[in-house]
C-alpha positions as CSV (number, residue, x, y, z in Angstrom):
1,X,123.2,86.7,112.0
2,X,123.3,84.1,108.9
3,X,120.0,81.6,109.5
4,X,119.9,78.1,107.3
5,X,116.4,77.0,106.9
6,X,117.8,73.6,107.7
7,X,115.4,70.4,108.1
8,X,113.8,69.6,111.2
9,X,113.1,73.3,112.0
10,X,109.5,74.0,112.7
11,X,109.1,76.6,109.8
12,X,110.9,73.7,107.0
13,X,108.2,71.6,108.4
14,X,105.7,73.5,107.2
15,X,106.6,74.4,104.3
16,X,107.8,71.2,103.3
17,X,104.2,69.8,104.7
18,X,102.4,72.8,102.1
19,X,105.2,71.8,99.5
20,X,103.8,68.5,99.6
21,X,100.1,69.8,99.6
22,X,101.4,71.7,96.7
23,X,102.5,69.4,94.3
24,X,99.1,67.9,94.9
25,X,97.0,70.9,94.2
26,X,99.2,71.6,90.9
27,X,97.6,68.1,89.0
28,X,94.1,68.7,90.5
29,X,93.9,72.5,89.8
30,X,95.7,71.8,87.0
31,X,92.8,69.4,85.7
32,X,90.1,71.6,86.9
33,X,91.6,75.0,85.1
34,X,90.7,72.5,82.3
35,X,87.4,72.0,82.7
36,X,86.5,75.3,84.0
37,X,87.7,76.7,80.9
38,X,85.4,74.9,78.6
39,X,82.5,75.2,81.1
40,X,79.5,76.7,79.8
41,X,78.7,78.9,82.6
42,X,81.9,81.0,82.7
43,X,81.7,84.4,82.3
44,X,83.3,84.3,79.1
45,X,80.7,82.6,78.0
46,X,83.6,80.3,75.4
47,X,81.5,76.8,75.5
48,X,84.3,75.4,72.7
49,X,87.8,76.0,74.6
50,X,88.7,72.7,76.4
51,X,92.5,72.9,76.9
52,X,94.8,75.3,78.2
53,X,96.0,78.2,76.0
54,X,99.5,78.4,75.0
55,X,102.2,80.5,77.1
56,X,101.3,84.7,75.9
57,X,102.1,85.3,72.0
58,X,105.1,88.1,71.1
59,X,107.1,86.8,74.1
60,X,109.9,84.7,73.4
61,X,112.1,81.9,75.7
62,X,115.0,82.1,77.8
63,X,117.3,79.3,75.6
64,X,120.2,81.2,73.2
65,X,120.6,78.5,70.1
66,X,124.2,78.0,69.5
67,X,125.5,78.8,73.2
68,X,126.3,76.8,75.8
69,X,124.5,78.0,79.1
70,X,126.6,78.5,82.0
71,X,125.2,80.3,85.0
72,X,121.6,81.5,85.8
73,X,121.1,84.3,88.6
74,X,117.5,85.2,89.3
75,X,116.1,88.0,90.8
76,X,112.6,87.1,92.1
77,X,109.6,89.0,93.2
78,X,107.4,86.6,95.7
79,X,104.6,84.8,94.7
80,X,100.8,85.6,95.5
81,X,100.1,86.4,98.7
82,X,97.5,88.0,101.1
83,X,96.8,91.5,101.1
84,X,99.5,93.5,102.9
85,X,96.7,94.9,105.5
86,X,94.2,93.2,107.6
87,X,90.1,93.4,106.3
88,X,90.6,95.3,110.0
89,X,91.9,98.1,108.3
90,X,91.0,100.0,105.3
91,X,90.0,97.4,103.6
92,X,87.1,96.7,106.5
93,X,85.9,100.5,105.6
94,X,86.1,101.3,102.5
95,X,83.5,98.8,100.6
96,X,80.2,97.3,102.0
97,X,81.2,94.0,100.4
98,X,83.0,90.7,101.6
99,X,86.8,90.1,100.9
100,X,88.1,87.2,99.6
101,X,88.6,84.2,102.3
102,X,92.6,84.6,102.3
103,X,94.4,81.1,103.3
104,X,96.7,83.2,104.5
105,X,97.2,85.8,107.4
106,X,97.9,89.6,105.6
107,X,101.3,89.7,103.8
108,X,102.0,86.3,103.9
109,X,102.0,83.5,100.5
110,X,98.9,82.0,100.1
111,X,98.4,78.1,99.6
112,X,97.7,79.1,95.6
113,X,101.3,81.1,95.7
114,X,102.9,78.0,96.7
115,X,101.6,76.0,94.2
116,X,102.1,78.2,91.2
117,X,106.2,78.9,92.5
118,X,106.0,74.9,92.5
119,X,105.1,75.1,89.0
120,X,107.4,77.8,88.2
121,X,110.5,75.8,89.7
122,X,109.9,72.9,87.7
123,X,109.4,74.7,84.6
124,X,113.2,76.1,85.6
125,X,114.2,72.8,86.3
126,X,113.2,71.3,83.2
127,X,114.6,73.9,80.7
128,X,118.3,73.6,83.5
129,X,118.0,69.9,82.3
130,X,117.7,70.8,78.2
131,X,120.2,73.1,78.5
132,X,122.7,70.5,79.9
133,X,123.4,73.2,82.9
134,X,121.8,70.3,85.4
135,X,122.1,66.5,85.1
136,X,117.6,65.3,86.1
137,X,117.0,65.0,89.2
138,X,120.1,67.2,90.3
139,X,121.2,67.3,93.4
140,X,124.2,69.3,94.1
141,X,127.0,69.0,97.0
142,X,128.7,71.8,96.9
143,X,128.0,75.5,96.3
144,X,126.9,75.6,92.7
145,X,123.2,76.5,93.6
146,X,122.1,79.2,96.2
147,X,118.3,79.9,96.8
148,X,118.7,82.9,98.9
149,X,115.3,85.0,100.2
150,X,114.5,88.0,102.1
151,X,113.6,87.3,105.6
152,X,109.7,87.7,105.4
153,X,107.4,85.0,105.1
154,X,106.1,85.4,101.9
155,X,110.0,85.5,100.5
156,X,111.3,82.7,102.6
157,X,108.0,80.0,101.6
158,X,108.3,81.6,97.7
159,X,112.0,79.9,97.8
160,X,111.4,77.0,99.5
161,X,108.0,76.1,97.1
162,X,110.7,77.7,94.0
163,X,113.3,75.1,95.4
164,X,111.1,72.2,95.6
165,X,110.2,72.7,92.0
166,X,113.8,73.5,91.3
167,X,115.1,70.7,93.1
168,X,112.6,67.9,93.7
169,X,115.3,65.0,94.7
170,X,117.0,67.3,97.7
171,X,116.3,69.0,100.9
172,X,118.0,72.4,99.5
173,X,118.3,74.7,102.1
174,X,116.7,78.3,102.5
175,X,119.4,80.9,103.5
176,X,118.4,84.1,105.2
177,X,120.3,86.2,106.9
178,X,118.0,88.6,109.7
179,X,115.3,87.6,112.2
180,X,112.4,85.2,111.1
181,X,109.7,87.8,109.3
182,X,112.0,91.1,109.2
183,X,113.9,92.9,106.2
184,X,117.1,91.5,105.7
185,X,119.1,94.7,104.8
186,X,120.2,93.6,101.1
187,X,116.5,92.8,100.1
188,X,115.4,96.4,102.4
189,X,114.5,99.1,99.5
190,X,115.7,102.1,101.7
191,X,117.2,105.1,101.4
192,X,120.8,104.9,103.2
193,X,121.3,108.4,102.7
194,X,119.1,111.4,102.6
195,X,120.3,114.9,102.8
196,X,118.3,118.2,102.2
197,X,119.3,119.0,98.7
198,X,118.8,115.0,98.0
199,X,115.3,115.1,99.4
200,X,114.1,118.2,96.8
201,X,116.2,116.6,94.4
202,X,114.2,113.3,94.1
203,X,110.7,115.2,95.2
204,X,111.8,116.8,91.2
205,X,112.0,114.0,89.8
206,X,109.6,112.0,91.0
207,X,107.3,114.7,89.6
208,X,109.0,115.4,86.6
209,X,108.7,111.9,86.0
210,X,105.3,110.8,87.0
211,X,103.4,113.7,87.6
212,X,101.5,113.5,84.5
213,X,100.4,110.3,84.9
214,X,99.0,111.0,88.2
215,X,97.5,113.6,87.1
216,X,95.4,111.3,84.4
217,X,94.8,108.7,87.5
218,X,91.1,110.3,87.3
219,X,89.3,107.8,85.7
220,X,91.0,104.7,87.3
221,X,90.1,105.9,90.5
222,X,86.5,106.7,89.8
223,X,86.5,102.5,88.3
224,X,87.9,101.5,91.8
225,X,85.6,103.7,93.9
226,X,82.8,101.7,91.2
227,X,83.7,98.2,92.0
228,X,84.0,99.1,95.5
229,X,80.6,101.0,96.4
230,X,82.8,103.2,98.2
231,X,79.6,105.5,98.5
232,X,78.1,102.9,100.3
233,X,81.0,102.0,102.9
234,X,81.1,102.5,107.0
235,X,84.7,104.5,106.0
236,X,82.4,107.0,103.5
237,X,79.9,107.5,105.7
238,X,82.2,108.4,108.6
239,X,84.2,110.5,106.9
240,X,87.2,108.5,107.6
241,X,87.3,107.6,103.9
242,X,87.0,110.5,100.9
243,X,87.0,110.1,97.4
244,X,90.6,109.5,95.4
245,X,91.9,112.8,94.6
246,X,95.1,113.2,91.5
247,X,96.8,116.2,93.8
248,X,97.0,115.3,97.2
249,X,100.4,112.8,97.0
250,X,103.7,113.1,98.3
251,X,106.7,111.0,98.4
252,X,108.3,111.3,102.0
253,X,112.3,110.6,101.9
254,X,113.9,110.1,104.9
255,X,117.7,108.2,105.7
256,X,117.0,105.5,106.6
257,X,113.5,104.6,105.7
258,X,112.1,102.9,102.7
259,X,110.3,105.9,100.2
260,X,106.5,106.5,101.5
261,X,103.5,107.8,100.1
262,X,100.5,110.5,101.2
263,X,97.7,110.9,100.0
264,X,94.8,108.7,97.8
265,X,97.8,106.9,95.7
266,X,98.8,105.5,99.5
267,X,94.7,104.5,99.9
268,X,94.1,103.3,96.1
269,X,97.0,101.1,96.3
270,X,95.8,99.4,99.0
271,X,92.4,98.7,97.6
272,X,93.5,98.5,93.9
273,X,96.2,95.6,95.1
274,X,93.9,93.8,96.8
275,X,91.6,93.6,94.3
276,X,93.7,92.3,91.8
277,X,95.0,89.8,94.6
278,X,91.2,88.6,94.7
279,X,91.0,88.3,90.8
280,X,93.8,85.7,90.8
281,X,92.8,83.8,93.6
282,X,88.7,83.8,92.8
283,X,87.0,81.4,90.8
284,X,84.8,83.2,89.4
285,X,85.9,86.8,87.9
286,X,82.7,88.3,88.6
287,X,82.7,87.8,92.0
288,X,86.1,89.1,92.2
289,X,85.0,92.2,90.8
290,X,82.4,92.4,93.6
291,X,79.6,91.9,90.9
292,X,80.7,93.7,88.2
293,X,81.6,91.9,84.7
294,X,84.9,93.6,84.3
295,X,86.5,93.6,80.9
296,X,90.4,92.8,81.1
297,X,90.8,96.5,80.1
298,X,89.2,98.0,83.4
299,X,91.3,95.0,85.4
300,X,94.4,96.5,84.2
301,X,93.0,100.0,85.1
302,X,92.4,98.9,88.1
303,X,95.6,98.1,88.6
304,X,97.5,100.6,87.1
305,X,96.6,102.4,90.2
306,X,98.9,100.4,92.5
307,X,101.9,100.0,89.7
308,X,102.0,103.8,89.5
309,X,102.1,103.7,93.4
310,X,105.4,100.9,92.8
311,X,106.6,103.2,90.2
312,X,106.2,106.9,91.8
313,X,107.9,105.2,95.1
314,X,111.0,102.7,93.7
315,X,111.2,103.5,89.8
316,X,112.7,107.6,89.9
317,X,116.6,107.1,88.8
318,X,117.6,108.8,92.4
319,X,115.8,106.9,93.9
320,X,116.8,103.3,92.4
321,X,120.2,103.4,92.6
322,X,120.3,104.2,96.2
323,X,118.0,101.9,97.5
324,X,118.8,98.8,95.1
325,X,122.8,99.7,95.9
326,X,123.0,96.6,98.1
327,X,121.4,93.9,96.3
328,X,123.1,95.1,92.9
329,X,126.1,94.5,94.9
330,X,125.2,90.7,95.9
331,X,123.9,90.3,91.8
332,X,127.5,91.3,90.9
333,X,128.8,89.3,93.2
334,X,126.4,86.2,92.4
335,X,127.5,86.4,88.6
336,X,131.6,86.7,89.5
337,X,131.2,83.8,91.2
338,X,133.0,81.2,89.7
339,X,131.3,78.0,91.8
340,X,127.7,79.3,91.1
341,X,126.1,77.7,89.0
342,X,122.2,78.9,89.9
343,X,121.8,81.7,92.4
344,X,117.8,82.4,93.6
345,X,117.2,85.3,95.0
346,X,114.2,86.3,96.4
347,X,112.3,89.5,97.2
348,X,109.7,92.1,96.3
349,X,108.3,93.9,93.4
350,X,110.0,97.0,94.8
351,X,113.8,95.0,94.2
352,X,112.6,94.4,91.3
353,X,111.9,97.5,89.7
354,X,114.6,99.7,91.1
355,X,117.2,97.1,90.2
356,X,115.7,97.1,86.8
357,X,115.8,101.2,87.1
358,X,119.2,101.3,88.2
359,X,120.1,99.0,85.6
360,X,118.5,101.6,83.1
361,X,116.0,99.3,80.9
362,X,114.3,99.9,78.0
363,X,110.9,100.1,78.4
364,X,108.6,96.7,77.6
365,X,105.2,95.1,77.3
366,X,104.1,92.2,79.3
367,X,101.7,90.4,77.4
368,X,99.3,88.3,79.0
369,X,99.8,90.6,82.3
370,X,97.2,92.9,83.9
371,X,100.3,94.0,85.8
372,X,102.5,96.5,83.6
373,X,106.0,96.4,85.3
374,X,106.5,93.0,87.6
375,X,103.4,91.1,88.1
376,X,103.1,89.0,91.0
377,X,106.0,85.9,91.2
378,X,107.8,87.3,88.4
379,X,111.5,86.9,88.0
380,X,114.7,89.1,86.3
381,X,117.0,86.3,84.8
382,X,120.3,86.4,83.9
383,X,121.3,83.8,82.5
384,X,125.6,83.6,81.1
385,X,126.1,81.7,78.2
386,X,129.4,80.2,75.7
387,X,129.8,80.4,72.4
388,X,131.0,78.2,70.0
389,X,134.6,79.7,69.7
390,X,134.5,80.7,74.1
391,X,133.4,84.0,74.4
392,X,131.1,85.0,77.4
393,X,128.1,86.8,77.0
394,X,124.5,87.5,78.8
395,X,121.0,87.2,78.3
396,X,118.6,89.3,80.6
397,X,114.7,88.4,80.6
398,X,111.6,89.3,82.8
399,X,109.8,86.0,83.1
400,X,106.1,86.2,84.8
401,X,103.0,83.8,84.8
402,X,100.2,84.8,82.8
403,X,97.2,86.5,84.4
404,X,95.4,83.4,83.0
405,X,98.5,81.3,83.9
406,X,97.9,82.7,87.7
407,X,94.2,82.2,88.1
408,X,94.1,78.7,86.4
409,X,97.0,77.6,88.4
410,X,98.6,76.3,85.2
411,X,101.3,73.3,84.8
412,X,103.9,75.1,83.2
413,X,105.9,73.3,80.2
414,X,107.5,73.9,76.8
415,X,103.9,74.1,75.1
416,X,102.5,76.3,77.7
417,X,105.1,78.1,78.8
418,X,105.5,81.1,81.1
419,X,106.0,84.9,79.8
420,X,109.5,85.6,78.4
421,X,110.5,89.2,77.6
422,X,113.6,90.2,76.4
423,X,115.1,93.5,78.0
424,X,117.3,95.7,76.3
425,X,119.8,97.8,78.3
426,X,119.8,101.6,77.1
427,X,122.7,102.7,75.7
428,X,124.5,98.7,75.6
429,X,125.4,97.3,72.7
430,X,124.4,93.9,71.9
431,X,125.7,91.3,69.3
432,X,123.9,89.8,66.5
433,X,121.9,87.6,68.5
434,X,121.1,90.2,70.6
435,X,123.6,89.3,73.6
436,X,125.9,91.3,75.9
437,X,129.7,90.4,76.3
438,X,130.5,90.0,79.6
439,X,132.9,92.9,80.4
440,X,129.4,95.4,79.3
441,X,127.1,93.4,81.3
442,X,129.3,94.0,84.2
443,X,130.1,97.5,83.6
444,X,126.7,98.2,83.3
445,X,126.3,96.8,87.4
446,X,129.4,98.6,88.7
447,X,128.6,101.8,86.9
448,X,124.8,101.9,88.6
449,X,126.9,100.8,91.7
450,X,128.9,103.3,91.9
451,X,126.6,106.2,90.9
452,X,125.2,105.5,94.8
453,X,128.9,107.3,95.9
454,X,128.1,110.2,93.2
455,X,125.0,110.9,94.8
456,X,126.2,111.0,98.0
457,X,128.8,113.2,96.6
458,X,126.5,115.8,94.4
459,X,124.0,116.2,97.1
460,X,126.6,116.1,100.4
């Protein structure tokens, strides 16, 4: 079943009613990320800085000089949202303290989500309009942009707040293509095969691959159990939470099923997510630590926790190219199209990385992030450009908001502008300016397309 988030529908009438709250909330936050920057009582303690820092140092932008941009396709994770369990869960057990007030019910985009896609949209919208790729205030009649989402919530109202950004002169629709709140199957990270040898295979290499680093999880977990007071929880006391151990996970791989977790990782994720959740939507960094004056340091221990759960579940080679195989299928797809001019997708962190596994990337650095691999509202662009004499080539860059950028709920622009790393593709040669031609870009998508079929051959 294809659904159009059309107008008139209940849901478009909320989130057009939030959009609108939105916009608003990006000037006055905007304003007030200002002030509370220079304000004296901050934890930082900086009485002198009274304007918003630039976009991160080291990263670069998305324009090519000398090229003529073509077509855009964006893969992007949604924007902040709730914790993915209820404070009825875990979360009620496992620290004494208070969560954060959510605006949202668990899993779904917060009010502050909405306003920082907003800002992200427009940011896109702006550079679209420098680049000569749309005319201002664009609105198109044909099929030349698509803003596509997974059919959750937090997907759906991160492409509609992306979109009114994007496109503030026109009602664009929101396609999605399952049931209101369920997993579309292109957007589903799950394994659509799983034999025996398969299974042992990928157990291997998931261990082969981050076994090591779970084994060094030690001291991140004894920082969460810290800021949490586990010691001090109903969960500890019962017994129905234990402290994080570095041997107890496994990876569960069944056709069918996304990949799954036992064990503390599962536990730590949850806890470790929602605390970083909590440092980008409190004020006050101290109180998102529960009381303790973390260092940016122990926030990015924190949440190494929960990228090594993404990463031990989505990131294994075996794993990536089968469960990204349908949605490298609608890229490719998206980037042959010869009426597209902007294609938006929209999903999860876990699309994300296996894409970006399948596709074999270089490793990279994020700075500005607490989040190593795709911070929260981040977005793999591809973006198809013309040179001078008509040759095709591509450009493919992880764009993300600052972890300043996200708790200041900054107004993105050309002076203060969002993070832009470059990713290299191992093995792919690039020109002098650091391009792909088409035909290798390409390649590179059928060839991680196709090694679905070898698996399912090797491991029959």
């Amino acid at each position: 079943m294809k659904n159009i988030l059309k107008p008139g529908t209940a849901l478009k009438t909320v989130l057009w009613t939030l959009a609108g709250i939105a916009l608003l909330l990006v000037l006055l936050f905007g304003a007030d990320a200002l002030d509370r920057r220079g304000d004296s009582s901050g934890a930082s303690g900086n009485t002198d800085k009274t304007v918003a820092t630039a976009g991160p140092a080291d990263t670069g932008d998305l324009s090519n000089e000398g090229y003529t941009l073509e077509k855009v396709v964006v893969l992007s994770r949604h924007n902040i949202r709730s914790p993915l369990v209820s404070k009825e869960s875990i979360l009620g057990v496992i620290t004494p303290h208070e969560w954060f007030a959510w605006s949202s019910p668990a899993s779904q985009l917060s009010v502050k989500g909405g306003v920082l896609e907003t800002a992200m949209g427009q940011y896109f919208r702006k550079w679209l309009e420098d680049e000569g790729l749309f005319p201002e205030n664009y609105q198109p009649d044909d099929e030349s942009v698509r803003i596509y989402a997974n059919s959750k919530q937090r997907t759906i109202a991160t492409a509609r707040f992306f979109s009114s950004g994007l496109l503030p002169a026109m009602n664009e629709d929101v396609e999605y293509h399952a049931d209101f709140d369920t997993m579309d199957p292109v957007f589903n990270p799950k394994f659509t095969f799983a034999s025996d040898s398969y299974r042992e295979a990928v157990e291997a290499q998931v261990k082969e691959e981050f076994g090591d680093d779970l084994a060094e999880l030690g001291d991140n977990y004894e920082l969460l159990e810290d800021v949490l007071d586990m010691e001090e929880s109903d969960g500890f006391k019962d017994g129905s939470v234990t402290e994080f151990k570095t041997d107890d996970t496994e990876i569960i791989v069944e056709d069918g099923a996304e990949p799954a977790l036992t064990g503390s990782l599962k536990n730590g994720c949850s806890a470790s997510d929602a605390l970083v959740l909590q440092y980008y939507e409190e004020d006050d960094p101290v109180e998102a630590g529960f009381g303790n004056d973390l260092s940016e340091e122990q926030w990015k221990d924190i949440c190494e926790i929960k990228d090594l759960y993404t990463e031990y579940l989505f990131n294994a080679p075996l794993v990536a190219v089968n469960v990204a195989n349908p949605l490298l299928k609608e890229m490719l797809s998206e980037m042959d199209n010869n009426e597209r001019e902007f294609s938006f997708l929209c999903g999860h962190d876990s699309n994300l990385m296996s894409v970006m596994s399948a596709l074999d990337t270089e490793e990279y650095e994020l700075p500005g992030a607490i989040e190593r691999d795709t911070p929260i509202g981040s977005k793999l662009v591809l973006t198809k450009w013309k040179s001078k004499d008509g040759e095709e080539f591509w450009d493919i860059d992880l764009v993300y908001q600052t972890a300043d950028q996200l708790r200041d709920v900054t107004v993105l622009s050309e002076e203060d502008h969002p993070g832009v790393v470059d990713l290299d593709l191992r093995g792919l040669d690039q020109n002098s300016d650091g391009l792909y031609t088409d035909a290798a870009i390409k390649g590179r998508f059928a060839e991680a397309i196709g090694r679905y079929d070898s698996i399912k051959a090797e491991y029959k």
